[in-house]
C-alpha positions in Angstrom: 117.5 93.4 80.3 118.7 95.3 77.0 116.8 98.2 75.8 114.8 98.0 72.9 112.6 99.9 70.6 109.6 99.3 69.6 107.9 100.3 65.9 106.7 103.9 65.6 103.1 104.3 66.3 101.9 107.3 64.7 103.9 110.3 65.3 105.4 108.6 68.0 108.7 106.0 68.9 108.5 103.9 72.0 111.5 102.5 73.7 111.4 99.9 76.4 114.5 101.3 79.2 116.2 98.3 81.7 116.6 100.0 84.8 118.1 98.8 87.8 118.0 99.7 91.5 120.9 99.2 93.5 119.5 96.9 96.0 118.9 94.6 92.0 115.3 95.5 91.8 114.3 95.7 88.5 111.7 97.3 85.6 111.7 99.0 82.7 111.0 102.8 81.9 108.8 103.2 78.8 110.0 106.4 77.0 107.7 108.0 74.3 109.2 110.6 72.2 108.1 112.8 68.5 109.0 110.7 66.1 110.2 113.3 63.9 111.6 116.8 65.6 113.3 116.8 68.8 111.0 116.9 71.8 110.8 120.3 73.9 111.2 118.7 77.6 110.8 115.2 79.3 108.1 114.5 81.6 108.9 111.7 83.7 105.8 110.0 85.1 105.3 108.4 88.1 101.7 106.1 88.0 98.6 105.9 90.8 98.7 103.3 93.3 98.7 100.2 91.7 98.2 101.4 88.1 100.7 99.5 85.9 103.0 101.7 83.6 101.5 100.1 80.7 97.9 102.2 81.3 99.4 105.5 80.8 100.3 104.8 77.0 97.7 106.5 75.7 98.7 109.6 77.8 102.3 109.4 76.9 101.4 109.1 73.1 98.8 112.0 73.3 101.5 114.1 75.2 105.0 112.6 72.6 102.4 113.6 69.3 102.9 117.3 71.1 106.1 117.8 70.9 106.6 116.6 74.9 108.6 113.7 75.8 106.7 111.0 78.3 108.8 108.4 80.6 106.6 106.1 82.3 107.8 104.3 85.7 106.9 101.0 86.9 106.2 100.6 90.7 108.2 98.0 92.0 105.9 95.3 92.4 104.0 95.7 89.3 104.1 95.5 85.4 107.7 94.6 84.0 109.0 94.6 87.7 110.7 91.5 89.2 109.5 92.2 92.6 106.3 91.5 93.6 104.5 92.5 97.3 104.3 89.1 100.4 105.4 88.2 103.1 109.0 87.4 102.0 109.5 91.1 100.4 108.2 93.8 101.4 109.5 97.5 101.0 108.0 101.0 101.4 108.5 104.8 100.3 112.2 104.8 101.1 112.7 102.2 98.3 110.4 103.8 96.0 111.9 107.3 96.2 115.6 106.3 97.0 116.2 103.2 95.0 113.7 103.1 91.9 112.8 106.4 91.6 116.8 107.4 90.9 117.4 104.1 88.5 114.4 105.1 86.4 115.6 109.0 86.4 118.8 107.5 85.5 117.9 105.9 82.2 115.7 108.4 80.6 118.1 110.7 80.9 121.2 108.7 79.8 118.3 108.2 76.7 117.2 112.1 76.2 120.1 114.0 78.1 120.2 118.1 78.5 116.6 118.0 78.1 114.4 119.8 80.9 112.7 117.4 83.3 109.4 117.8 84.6 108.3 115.3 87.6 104.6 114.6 87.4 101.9 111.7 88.4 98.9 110.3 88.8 97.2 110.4 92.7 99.7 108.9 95.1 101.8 109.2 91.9 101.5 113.0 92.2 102.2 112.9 95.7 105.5 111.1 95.6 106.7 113.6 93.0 106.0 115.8 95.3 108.3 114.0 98.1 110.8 113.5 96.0 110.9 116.9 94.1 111.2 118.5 97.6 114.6 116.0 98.2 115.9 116.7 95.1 114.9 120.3 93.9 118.1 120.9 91.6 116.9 117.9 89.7 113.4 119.5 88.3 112.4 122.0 86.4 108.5 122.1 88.1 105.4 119.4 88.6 102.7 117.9 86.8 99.8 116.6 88.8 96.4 114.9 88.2 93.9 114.0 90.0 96.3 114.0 93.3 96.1 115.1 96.2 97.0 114.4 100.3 95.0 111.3 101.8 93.9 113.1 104.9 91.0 111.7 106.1 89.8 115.0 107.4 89.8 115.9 103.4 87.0 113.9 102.2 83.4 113.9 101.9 82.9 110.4 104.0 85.9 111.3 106.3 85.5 108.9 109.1 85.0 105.2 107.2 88.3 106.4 105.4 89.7 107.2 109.1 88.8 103.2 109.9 90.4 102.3 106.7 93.6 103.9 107.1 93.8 101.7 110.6 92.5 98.8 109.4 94.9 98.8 106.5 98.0 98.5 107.8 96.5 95.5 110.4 95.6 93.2 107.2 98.9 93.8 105.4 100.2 92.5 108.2 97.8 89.5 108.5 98.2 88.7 104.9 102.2 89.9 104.1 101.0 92.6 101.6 97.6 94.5 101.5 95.8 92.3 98.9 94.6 95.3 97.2 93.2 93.3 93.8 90.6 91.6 96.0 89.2 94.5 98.4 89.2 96.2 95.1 91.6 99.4 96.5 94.7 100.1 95.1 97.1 96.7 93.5 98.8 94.5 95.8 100.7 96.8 98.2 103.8 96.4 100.1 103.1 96.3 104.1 105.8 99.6 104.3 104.2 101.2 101.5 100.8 101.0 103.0 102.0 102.0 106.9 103.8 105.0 104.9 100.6 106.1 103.2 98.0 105.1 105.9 100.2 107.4 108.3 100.1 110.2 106.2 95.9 109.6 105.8 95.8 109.8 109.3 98.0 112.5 110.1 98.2 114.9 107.3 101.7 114.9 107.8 104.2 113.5 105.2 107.0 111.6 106.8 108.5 107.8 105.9 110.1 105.0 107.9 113.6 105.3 107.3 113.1 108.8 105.9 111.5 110.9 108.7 109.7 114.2 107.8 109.4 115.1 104.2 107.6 117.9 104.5 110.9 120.7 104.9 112.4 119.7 102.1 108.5 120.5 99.7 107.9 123.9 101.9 110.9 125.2 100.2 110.5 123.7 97.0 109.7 127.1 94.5 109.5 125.5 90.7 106.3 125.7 88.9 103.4 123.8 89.3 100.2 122.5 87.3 97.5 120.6 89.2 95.0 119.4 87.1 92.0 118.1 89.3 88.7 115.7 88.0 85.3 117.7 88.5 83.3 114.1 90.2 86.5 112.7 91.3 85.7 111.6 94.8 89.1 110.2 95.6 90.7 113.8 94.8 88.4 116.0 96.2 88.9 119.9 96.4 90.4 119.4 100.0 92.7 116.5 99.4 94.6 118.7 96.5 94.6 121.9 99.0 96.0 119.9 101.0 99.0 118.5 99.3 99.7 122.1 97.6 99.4 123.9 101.0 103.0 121.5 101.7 104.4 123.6 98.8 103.6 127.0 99.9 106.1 128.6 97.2 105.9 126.6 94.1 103.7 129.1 91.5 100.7 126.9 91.2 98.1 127.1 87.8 95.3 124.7 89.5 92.4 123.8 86.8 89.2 121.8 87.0 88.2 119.2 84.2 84.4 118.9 83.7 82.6 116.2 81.8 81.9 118.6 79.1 85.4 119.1 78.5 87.0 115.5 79.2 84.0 114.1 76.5 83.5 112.1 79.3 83.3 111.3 82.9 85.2 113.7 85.4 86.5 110.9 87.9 90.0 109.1 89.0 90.4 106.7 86.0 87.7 107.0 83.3 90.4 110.3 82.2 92.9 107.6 81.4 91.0 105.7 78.8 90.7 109.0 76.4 93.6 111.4 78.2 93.3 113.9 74.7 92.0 117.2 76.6 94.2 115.9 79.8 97.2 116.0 77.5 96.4 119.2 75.5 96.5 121.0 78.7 99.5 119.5 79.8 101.5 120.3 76.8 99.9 123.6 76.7 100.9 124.3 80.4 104.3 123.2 79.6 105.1 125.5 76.8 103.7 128.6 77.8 106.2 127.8 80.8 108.9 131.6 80.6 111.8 129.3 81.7 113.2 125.4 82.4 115.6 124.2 84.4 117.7 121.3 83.3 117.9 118.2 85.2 121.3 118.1 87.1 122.9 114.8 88.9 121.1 114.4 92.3 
């Protein structure tokens, strides 16, 4: 894959960015930038669990038209990627965050260099910025969350029918070769070690990977700032699930903000946001710049 640009829309260039992992897995990183004026950081963006890059474009263009630089990722698995989840490939959270998550890093940096970089993402998005800002510290300058937060069953409202699902998950991936996510209507079609990753931290509360072990050292020392945005009705990111996941950070500096209805000009829950992200963005990009200081990205 080469990369290529696309015609400015708006305010706004897009360029499509080939990025390859070393095991050959490859996708491409969507980078949105001010078309005119330099942008003041890059936000690299990591999506929700099985959310294609492609339904975050109106975030990134809402975020590039303020001045802030958006790189989307693509999941292996999904979207441009030439990997998709069965029996015959599978792969879990040590691919994600050792393989793809460096190749797409890689590219948008070659493409916007010395600029700061801020990790963020959408719900298991958000979490595995997390996990990977607390491997690679030096690399960010802080984190950008929405509605994330920790799967712990103990964290939700109907805590024990989640409890069954996060043992009953990991049983049909199995049956089937990948959790077939598109027709349960939960999440895309997942990767068996993807889902025995996640379904172990929803059980647990602990953040660990095979092939990884414990992540969780690595986040309690991570101290870069933080902006958690959570959705008012949003039942899969409840208060507790996003106390959760920031009580791993203990001393990142944290600004945690709730978005009602009133404010979103629409419905306070884990996607409708995405269809309209405006008032998501303007907080972002507001966050972001009254920010004292940035580190810039170094080598890993």
């Amino acid at each position: 894959m080469q990369a290529t640009m696309e015609p400015v829309a708006g305010d706004v260039k897009i360029q499509r960015l080939p990025a390859t992992a070393r095991d050959g897995a490859r996708a491409e990183v969507t980078l949105l930038r001010p078309a005119a004026g330099p942008a003041s950081c890059l936000l690299y963006w990591l999506p929700a669990m099985g959310v294609s890059a492609r339904h975050y474009l109106p975030l990134a263009a809402a975020l590039a038209a303020r001045g802030v630089a958006v790189a989307l990722h693509e999941w292996r698995g999904l979207g441009s990627s030439n990997r998709r989840a069965g029996r015959r490939q599978d792969w879990a959270y040590r691919e994600l965050l050792e393989d793809d998550l460096p190749a797409g890093l890689a590219v948008a940096l070659d493409a916007l260099p010395s600029l700061p970089l801020w990790l963020g993402g959408h719900s298991l998005g958000g979490q595995l910025a997390c996990l990977y800002a607390g491997r690679h510290a030096e690399q960010t300058a802080g984190l950008v969350l929405v509605a994330s937060g920790a799967p712990y069953w103990r964290s939700f409202r109907h805590a024990w029918p989640i409890r069954i699902a996060y043992g009953l998950a990991p049983w049909l991936a199995a049956l089937r070769g990948h959790l077939p996510g598109r027709w349960i209507g939960f999440g895309g079609n997942e990767a068996r070690g993807v889902i025995g990753d996640w379904s172990r931290s929803g059980r647990s509360g602990r953040y660990a990977a095979a092939g990884l072990g414990e992540l969780e050292t690595g986040m309690a020392r991570y101290a870069r700032p933080l902006l958690a945005l959570r959705l008012r009705d949003d039942w899969l990111g409840p208060a507790a699930s996003l106390d959760w996941l920031l009580a791993r950070l203990p001393q990142a500096p944290r600004t945690v903000a709730v978005l009602a209805p009133d404010e979103l000009q629409g419905p306070a829950d884990h996607f409708s946001w995405m269809k309209a992200p405006g008032p998501v963005a303007a907080r972002i990009a507001g966050w972001l710049a009254a920010q004292p200081f940035a580190f810039p990205a170094t080598g890993s």
